[in-house]
Biopython code that builds the backbone (N, CA, C, O; Angstrom):
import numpy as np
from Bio.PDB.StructureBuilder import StructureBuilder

atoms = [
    (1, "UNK", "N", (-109.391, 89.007, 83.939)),
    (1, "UNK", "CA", (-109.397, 88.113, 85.092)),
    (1, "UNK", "C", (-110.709, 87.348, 85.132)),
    (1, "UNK", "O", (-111.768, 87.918, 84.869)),
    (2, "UNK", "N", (-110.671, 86.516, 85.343)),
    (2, "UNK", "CA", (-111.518, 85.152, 85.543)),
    (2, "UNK", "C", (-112.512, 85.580, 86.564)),
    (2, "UNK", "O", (-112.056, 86.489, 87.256)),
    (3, "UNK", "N", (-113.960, 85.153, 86.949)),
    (3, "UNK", "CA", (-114.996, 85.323, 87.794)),
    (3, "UNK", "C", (-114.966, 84.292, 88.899)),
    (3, "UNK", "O", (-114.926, 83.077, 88.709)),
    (4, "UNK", "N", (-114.984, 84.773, 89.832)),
    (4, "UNK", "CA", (-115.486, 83.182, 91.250)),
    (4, "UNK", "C", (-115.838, 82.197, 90.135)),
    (4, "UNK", "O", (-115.044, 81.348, 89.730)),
    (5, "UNK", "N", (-117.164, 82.374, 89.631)),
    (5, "UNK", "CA", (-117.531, 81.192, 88.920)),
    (5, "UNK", "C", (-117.055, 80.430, 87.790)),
    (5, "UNK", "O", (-116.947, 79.209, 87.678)),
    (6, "UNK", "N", (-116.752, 81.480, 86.856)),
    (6, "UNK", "CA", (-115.452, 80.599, 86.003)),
    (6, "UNK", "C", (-114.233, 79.703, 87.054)),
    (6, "UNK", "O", (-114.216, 78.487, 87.251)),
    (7, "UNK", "N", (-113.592, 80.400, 87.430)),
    (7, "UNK", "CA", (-112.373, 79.781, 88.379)),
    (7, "UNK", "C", (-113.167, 78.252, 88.991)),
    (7, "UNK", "O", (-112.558, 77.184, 88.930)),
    (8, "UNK", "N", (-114.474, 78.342, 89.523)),
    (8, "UNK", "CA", (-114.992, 77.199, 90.327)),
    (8, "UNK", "C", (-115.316, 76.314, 89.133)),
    (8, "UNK", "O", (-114.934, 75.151, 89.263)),
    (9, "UNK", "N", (-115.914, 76.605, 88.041)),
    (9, "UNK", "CA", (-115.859, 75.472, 87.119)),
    (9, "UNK", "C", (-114.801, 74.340, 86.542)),
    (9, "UNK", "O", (-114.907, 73.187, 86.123)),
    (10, "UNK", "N", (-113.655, 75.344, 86.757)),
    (10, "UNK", "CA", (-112.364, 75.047, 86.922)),
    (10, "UNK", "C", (-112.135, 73.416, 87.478)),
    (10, "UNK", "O", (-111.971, 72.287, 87.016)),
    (11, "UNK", "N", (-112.258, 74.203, 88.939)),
    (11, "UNK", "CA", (-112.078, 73.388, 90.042)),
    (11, "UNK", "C", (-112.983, 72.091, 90.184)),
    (11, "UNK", "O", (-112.636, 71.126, 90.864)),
    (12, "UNK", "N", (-113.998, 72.148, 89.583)),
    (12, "UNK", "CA", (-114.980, 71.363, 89.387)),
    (12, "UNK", "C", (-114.961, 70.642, 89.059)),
    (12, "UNK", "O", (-115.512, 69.627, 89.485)),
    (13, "UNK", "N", (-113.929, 70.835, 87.554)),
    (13, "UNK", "CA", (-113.569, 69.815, 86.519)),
    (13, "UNK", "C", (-112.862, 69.298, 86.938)),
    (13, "UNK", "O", (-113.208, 68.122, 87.047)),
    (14, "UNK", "N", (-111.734, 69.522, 87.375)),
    (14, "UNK", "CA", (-110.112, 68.804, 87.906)),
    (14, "UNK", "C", (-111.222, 67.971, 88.626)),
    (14, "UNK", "O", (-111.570, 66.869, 88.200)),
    (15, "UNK", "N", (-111.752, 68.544, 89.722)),
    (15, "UNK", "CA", (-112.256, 67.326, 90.920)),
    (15, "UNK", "C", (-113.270, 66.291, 90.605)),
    (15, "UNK", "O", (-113.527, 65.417, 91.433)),
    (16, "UNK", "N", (-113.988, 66.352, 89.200)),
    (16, "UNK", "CA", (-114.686, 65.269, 88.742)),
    (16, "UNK", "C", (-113.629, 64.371, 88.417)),
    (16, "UNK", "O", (-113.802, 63.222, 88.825)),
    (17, "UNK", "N", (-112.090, 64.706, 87.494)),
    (17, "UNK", "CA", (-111.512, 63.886, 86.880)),
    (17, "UNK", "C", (-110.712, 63.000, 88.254)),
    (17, "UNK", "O", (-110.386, 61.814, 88.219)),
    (18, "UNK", "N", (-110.563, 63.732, 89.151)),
    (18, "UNK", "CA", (-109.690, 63.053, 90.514)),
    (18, "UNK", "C", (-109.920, 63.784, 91.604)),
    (18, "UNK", "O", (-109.502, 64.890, 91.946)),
    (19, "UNK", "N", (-110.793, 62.857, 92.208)),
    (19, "UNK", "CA", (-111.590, 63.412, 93.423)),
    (19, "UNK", "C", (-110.599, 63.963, 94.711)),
    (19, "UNK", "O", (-111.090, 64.554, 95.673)),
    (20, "UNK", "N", (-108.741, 63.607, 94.553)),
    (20, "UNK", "CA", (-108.431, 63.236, 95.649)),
    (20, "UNK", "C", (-108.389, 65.077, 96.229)),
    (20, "UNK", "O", (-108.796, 65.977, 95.495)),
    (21, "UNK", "N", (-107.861, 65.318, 97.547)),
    (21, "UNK", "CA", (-107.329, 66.605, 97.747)),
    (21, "UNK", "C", (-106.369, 67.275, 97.189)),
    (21, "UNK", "O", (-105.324, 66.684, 96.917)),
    (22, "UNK", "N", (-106.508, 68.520, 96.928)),
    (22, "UNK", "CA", (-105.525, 69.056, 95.632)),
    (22, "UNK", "C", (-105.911, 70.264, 95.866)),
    (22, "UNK", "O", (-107.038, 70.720, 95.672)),
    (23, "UNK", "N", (-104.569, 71.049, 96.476)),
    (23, "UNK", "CA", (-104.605, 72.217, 96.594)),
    (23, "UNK", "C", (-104.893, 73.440, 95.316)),
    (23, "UNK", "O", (-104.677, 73.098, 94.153)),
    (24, "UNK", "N", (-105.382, 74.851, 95.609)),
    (24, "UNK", "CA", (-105.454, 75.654, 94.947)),
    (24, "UNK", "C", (-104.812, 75.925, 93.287)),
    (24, "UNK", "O", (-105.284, 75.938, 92.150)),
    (25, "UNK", "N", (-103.625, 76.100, 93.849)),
    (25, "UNK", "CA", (-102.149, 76.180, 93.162)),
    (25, "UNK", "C", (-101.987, 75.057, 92.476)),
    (25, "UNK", "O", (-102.153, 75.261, 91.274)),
    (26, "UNK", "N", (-101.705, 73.845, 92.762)),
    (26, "UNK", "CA", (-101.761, 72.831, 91.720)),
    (26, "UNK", "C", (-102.608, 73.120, 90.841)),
    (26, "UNK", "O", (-102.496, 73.127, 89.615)),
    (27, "UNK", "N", (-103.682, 73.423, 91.666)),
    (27, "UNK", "CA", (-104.993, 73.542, 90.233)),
    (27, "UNK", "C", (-105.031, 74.527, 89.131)),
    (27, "UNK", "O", (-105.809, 74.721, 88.197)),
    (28, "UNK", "N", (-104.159, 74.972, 89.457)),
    (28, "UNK", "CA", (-103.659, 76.743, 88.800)),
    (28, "UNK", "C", (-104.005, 77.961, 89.729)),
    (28, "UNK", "O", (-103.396, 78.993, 89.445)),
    (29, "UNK", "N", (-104.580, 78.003, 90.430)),
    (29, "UNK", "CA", (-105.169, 79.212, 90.809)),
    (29, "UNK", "C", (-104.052, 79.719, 91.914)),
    (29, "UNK", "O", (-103.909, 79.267, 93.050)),
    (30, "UNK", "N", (-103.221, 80.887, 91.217)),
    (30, "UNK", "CA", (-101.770, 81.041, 91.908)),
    (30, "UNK", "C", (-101.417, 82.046, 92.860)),
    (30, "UNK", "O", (-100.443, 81.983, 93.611)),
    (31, "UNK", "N", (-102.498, 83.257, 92.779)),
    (31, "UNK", "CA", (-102.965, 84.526, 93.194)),
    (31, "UNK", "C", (-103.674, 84.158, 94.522)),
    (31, "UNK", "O", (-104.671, 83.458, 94.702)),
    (32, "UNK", "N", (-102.951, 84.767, 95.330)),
    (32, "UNK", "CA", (-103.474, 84.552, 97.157)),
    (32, "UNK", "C", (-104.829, 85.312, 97.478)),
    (32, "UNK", "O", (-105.554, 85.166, 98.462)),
    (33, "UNK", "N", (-104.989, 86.187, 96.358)),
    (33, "UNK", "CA", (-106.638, 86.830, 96.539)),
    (33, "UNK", "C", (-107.248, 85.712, 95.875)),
    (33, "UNK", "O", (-107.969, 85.070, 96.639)),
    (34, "UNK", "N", (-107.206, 85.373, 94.975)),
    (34, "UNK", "CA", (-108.271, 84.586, 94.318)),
    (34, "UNK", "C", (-108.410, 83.356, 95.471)),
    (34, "UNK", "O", (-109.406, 83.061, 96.133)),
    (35, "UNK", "N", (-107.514, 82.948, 95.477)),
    (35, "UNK", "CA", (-107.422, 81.716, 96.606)),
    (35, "UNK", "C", (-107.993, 81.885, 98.040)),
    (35, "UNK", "O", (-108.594, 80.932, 98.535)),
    (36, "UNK", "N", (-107.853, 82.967, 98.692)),
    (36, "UNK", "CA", (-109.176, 83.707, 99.833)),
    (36, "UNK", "C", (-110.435, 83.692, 99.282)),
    (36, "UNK", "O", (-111.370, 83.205, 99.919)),
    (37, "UNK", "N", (-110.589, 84.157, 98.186)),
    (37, "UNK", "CA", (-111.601, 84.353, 97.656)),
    (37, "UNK", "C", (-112.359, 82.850, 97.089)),
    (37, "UNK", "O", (-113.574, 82.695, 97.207)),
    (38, "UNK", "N", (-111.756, 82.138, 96.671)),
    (38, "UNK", "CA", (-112.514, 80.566, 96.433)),
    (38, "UNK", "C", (-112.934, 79.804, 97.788)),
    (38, "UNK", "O", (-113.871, 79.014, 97.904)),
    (39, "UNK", "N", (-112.009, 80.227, 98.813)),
    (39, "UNK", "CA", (-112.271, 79.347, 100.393)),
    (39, "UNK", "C", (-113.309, 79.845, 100.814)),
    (39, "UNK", "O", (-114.130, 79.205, 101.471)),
    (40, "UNK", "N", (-113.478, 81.491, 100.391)),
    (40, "UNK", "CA", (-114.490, 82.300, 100.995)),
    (40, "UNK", "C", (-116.229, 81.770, 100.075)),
    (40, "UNK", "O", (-117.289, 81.514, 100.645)),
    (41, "UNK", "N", (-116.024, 81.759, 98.951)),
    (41, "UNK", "CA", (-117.079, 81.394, 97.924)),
    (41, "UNK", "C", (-117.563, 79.613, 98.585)),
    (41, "UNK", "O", (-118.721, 79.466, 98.976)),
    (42, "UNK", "N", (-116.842, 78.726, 98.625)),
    (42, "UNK", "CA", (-116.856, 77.615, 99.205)),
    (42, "UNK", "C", (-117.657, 77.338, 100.510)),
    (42, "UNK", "O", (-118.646, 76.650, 100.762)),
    (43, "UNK", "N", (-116.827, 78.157, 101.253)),
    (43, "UNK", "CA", (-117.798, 78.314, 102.628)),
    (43, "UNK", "C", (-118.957, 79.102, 102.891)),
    (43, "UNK", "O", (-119.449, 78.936, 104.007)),
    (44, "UNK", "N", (-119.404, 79.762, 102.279)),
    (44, "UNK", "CA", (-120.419, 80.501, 102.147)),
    (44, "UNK", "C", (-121.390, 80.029, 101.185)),
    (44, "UNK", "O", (-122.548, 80.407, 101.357)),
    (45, "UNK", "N", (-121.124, 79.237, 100.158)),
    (45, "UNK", "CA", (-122.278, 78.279, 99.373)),
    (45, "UNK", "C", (-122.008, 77.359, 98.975)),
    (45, "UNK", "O", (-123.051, 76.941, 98.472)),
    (46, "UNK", "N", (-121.122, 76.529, 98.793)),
    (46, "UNK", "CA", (-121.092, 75.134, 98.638)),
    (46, "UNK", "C", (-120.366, 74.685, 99.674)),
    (46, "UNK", "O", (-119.171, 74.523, 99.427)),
    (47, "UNK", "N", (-120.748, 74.425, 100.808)),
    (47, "UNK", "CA", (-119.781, 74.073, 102.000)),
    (47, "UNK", "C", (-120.759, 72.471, 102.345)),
    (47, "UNK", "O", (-120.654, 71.993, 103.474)),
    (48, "UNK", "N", (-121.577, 71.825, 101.393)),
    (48, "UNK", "CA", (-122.499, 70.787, 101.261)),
    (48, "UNK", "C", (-121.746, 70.342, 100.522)),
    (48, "UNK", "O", (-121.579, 69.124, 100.569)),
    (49, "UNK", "N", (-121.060, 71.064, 99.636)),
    (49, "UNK", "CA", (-120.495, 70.072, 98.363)),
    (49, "UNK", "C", (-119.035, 69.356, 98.766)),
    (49, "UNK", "O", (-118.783, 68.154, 98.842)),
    (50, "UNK", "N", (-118.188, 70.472, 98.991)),
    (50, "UNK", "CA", (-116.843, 70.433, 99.038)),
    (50, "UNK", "C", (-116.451, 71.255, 100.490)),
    (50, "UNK", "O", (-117.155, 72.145, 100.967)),
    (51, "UNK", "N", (-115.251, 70.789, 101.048)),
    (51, "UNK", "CA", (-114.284, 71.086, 101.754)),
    (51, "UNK", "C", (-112.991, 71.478, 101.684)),
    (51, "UNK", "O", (-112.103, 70.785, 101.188)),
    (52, "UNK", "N", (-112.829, 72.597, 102.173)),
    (52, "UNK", "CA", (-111.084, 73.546, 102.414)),
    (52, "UNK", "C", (-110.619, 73.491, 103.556)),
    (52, "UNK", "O", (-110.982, 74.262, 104.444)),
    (53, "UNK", "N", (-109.468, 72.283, 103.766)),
    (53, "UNK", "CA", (-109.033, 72.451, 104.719)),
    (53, "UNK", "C", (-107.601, 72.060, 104.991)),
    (53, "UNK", "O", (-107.272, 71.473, 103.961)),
    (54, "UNK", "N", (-106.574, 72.062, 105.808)),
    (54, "UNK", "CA", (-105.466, 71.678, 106.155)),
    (54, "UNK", "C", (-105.295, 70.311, 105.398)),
    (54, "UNK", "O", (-106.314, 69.633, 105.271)),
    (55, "UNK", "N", (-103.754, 69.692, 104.725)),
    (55, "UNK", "CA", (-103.872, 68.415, 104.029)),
    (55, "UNK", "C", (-103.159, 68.518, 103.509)),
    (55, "UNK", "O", (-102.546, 69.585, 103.496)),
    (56, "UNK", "N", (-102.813, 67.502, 102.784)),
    (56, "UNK", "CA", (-101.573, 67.045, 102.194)),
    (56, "UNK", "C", (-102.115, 66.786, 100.617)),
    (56, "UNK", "O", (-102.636, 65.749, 100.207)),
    (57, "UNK", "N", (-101.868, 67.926, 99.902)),
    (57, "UNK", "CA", (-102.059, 67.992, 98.275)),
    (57, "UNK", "C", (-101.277, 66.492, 97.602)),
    (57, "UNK", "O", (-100.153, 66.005, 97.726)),
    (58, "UNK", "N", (-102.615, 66.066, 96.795)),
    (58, "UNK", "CA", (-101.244, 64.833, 96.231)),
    (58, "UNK", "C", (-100.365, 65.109, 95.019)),
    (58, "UNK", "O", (-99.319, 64.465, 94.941)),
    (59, "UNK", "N", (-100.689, 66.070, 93.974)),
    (59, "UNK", "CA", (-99.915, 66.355, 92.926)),
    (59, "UNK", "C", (-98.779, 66.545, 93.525)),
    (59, "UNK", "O", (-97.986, 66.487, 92.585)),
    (60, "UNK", "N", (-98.108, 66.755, 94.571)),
    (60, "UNK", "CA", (-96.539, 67.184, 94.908)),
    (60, "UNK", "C", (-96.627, 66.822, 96.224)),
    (60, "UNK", "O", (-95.583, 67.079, 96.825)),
    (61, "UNK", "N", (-97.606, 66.247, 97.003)),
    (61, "UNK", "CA", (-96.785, 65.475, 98.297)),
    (61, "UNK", "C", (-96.753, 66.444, 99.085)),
    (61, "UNK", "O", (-95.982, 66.167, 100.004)),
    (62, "UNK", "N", (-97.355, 67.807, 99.244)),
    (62, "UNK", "CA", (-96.423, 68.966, 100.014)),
    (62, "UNK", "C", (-98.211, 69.220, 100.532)),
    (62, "UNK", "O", (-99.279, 69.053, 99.942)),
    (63, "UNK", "N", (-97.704, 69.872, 102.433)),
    (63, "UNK", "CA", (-98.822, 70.165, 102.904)),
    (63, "UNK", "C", (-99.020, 71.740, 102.685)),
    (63, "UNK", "O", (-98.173, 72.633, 102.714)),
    (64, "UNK", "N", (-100.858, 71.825, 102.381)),
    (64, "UNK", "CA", (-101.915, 72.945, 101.781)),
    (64, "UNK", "C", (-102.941, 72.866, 102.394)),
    (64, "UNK", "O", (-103.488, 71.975, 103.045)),
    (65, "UNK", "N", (-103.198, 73.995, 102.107)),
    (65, "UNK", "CA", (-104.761, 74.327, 102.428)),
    (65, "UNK", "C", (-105.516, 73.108, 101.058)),
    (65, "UNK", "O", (-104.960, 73.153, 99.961)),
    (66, "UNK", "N", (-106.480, 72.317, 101.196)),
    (66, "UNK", "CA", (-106.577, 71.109, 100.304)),
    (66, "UNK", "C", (-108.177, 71.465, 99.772)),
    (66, "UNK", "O", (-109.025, 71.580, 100.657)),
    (67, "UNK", "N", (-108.450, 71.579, 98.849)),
    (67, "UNK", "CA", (-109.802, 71.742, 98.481)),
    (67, "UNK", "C", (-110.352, 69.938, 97.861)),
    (67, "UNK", "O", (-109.822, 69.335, 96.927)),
    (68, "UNK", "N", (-111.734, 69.343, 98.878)),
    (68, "UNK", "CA", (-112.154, 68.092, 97.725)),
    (68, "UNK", "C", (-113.351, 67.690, 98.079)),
    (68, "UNK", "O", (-113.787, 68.063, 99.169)),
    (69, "UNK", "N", (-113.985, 67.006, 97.396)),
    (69, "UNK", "CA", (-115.496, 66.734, 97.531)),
    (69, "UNK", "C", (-115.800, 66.444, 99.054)),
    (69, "UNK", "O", (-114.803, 66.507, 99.772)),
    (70, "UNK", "N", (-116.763, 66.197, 99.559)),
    (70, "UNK", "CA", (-117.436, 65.592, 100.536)),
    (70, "UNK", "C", (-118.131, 64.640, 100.538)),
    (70, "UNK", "O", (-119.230, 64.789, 100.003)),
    (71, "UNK", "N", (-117.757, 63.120, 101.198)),
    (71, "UNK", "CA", (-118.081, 62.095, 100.976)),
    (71, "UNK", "C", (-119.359, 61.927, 100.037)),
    (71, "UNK", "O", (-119.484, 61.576, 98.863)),
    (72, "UNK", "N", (-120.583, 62.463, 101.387)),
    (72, "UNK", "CA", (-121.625, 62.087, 100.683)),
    (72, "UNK", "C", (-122.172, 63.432, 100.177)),
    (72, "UNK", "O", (-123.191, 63.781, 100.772)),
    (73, "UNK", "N", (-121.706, 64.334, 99.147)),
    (73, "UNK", "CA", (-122.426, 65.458, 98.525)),
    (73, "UNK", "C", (-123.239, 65.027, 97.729)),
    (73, "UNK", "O", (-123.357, 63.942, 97.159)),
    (74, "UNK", "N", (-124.144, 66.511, 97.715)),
    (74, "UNK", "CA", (-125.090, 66.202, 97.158)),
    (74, "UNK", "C", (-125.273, 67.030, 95.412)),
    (74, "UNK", "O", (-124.726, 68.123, 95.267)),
    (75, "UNK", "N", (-125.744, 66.654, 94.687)),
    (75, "UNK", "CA", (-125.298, 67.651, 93.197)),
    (75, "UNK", "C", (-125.089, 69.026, 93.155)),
    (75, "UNK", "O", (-125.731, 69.928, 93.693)),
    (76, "UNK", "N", (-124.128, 69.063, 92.460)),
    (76, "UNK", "CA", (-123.688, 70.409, 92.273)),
    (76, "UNK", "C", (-124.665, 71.714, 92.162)),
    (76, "UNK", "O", (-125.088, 72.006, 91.043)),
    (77, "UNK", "N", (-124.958, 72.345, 93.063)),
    (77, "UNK", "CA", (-125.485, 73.824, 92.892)),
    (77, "UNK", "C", (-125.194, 74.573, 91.557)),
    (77, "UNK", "O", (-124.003, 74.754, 91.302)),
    (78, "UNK", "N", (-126.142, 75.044, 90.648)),
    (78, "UNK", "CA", (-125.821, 75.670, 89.504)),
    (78, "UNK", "C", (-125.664, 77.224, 89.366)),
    (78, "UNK", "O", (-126.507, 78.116, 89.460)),
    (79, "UNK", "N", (-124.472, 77.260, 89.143)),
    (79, "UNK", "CA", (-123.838, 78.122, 88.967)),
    (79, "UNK", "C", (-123.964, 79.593, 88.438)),
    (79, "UNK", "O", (-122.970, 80.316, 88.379)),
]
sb = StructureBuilder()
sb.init_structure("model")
sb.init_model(0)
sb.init_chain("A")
sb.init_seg("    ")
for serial, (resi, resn, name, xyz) in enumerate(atoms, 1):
    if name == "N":
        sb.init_residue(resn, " ", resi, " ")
    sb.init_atom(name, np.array(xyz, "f"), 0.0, 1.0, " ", f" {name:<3s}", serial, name[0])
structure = sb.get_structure()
């Protein structure tokens, strides 16, 4: 199994290539612990960078919990 931080590099990447909101699950991450566990990692240290919140995922149109940058963030915290 994959680490918080592997999984967030993940997420990192997708969201450099398309900033828009895009839930968990689209992103792969399919496991409802891991997915507590990234909202929880998020809000507790990069909550400057990115936002988890209620939204409408665009890969499928269907409303999620939506993970995506924050307008004006500031560089990525290293990992």
């Amino acid at each position: 199994m994959k680490s918080i931080q592997e999984v967030m590099v993940t997420v990192e990447r997708a969201l450099r290539e398309d900033p828009r909101p895009c839930c968990l699950h689209c992103l792969g991450i399919t496991s409802e612990q891991l997915c507590e566990q990234i909202e929880k990692h998020v809000r507790e240290k990069m909550s400057d960078v990115y936002t988890i919140e209620s939204g409408t995922c665009h890969k499928r149109e269907h409303h999620a919990r939506v993970i995506h940058p924050r307008e004006s963030a500031k560089p990525l915290p290293k990992l």
